[in-house]
C-alpha positions as CSV (number, residue, x, y, z in Angstrom):
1,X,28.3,95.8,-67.1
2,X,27.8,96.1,-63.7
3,X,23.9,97.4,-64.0
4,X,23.3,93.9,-65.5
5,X,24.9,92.5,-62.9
6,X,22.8,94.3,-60.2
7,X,19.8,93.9,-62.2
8,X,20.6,89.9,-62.4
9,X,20.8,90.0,-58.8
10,X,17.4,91.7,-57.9
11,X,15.5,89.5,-60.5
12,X,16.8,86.5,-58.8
13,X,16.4,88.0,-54.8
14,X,12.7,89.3,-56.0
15,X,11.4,85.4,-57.6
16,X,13.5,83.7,-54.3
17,X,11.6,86.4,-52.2
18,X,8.3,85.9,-53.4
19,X,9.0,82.0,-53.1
20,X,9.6,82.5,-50.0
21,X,6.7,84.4,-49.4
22,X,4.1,81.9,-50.6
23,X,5.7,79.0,-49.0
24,X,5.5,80.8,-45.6
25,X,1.7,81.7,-46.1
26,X,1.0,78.5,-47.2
27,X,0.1,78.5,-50.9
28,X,2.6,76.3,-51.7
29,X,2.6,73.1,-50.6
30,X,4.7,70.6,-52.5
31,X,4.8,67.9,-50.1
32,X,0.9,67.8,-50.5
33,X,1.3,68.0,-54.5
34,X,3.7,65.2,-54.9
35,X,2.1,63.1,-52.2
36,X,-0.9,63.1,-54.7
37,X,0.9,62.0,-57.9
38,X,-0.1,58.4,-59.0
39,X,3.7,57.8,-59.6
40,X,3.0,54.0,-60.7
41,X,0.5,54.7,-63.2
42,X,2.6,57.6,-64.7
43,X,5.5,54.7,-64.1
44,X,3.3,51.6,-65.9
45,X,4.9,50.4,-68.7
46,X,1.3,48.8,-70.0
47,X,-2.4,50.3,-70.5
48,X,-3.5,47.7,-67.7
49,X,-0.7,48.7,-65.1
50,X,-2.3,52.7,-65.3
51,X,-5.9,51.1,-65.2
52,X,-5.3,49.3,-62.3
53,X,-3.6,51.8,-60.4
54,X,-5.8,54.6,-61.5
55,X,-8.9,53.1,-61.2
56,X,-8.3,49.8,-59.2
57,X,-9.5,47.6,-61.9
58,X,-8.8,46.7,-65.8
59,X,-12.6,46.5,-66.7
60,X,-12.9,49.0,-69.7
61,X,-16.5,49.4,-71.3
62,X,-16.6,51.7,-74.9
63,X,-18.5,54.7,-75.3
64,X,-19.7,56.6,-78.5
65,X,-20.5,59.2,-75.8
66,X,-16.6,60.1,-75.7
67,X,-15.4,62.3,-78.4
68,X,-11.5,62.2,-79.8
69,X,-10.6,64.9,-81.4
70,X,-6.9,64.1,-82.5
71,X,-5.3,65.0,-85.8
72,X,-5.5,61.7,-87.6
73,X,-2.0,62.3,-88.9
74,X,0.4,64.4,-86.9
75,X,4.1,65.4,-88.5
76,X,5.5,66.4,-84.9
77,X,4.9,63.1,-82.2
78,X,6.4,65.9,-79.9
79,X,3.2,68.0,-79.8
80,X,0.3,66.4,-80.5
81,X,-3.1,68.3,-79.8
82,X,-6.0,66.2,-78.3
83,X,-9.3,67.4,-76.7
84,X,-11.7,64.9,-74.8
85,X,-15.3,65.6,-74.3
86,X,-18.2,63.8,-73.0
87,X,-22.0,64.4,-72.2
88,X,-21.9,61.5,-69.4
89,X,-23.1,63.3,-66.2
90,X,-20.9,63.1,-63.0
91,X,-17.6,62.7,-64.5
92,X,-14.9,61.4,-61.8
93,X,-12.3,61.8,-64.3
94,X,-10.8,61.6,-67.8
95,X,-7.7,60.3,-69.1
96,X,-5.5,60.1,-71.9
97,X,-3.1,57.7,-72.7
98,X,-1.3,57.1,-75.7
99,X,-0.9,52.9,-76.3
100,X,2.6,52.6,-77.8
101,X,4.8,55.0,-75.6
102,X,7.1,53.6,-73.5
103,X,4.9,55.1,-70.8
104,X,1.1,54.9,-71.7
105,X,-0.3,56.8,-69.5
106,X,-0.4,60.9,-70.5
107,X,-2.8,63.0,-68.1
108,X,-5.2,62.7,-65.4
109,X,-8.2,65.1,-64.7
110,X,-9.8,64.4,-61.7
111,X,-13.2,66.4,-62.0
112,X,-15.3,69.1,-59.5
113,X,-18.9,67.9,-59.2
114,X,-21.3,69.9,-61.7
115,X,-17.8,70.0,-64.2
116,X,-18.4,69.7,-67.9
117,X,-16.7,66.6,-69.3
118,X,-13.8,68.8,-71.3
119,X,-10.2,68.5,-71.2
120,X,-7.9,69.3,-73.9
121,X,-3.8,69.5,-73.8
122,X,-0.9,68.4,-75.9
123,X,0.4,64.8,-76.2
124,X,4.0,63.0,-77.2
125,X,3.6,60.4,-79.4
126,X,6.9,58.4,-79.9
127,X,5.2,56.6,-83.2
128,X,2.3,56.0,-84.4
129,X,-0.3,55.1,-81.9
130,X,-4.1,54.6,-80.5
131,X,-4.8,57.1,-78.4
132,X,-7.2,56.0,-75.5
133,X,-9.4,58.2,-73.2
134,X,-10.7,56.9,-70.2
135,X,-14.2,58.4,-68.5
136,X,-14.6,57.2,-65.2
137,X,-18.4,57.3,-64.0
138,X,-19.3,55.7,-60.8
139,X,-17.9,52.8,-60.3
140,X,-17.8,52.3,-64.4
141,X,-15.0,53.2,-66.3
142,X,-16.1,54.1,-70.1
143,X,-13.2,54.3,-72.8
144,X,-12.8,55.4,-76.5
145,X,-10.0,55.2,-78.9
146,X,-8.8,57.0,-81.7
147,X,-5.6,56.1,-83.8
148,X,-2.7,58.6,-85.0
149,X,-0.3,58.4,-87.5
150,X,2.7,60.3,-86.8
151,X,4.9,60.6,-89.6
152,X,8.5,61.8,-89.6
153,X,9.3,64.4,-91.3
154,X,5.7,65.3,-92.3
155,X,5.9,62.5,-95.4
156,X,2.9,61.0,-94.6
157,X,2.3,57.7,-93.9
């Protein structure tokens, strides 16, 4: 009993250590991190409310050079694969939001110069739902949308 104990102990002193360790060398900088979070747009209750405090206006132009690729129906709205690609060339950023949640707004990329336009990541989906991707280009923001049914239960429908 007391060798789990011990080895508790050192698993817990050896992750605060190298916590510690970081912090002090500077690789971890939370205050930076969290300064950076758009909390309003994560916090926007509405697809304009993100748009505007994303990209400081509402103006949405569509795309067919944005690609969706979403399960059209998904049994689980708790894990919901989506991948966004684009050919446009000097992607600022993509986003994905997902209309009908309570909060629209599900991921920001903000994009290195000479980046392909690829992200992909898991979504929640509280019903069924558009799911919008924004490119933003310039000063033009591109869109495309793709709707998923998410079914409860995996009855479909």
């Amino acid at each position: 009993m007391t060798n789990m104990k011990r080895r508790t102990l050192l698993k817990g002193s050896f992750a605060g250590a190298t916590m510690a360790i970081a912090a002090g060398a500077g690789l971890l900088k939370p205050s930076r991190v969290l300064a950076a979070w758009p909390e309003k747009a994560f916090k926007a209750e509405k697809v304009d409310g993100f748009l505007q405090n994303i990209y400081g206006n509402t103006s949405l132009e569509a795309s067919d050079d944005i690609q969706i690729q979403v399960p059209e129906i998904a049994e689980n709205g708790a894990v919901v694969p989506v991948t966004v690609t684009t050919g446009m060339a000097n992607v600022q950023s993509i986003g994905i939001a997902v209309v009908n949640n309570t909060n629209p707004l599900a991921a920001v990329f903000h994009m290195s110069d000479n980046t392909d336009g690829y992200v992909s990541t898991r979504l929640k989906m509280a019903g069924t739902s558009d799911v919008l991707a924004t490119v933003k280009v310039g000063d033009e923001t591109f869109f495309a949308r793709k709707e998923v049914k998410v079914t409860i239960g995996g009855c479909g429908g």
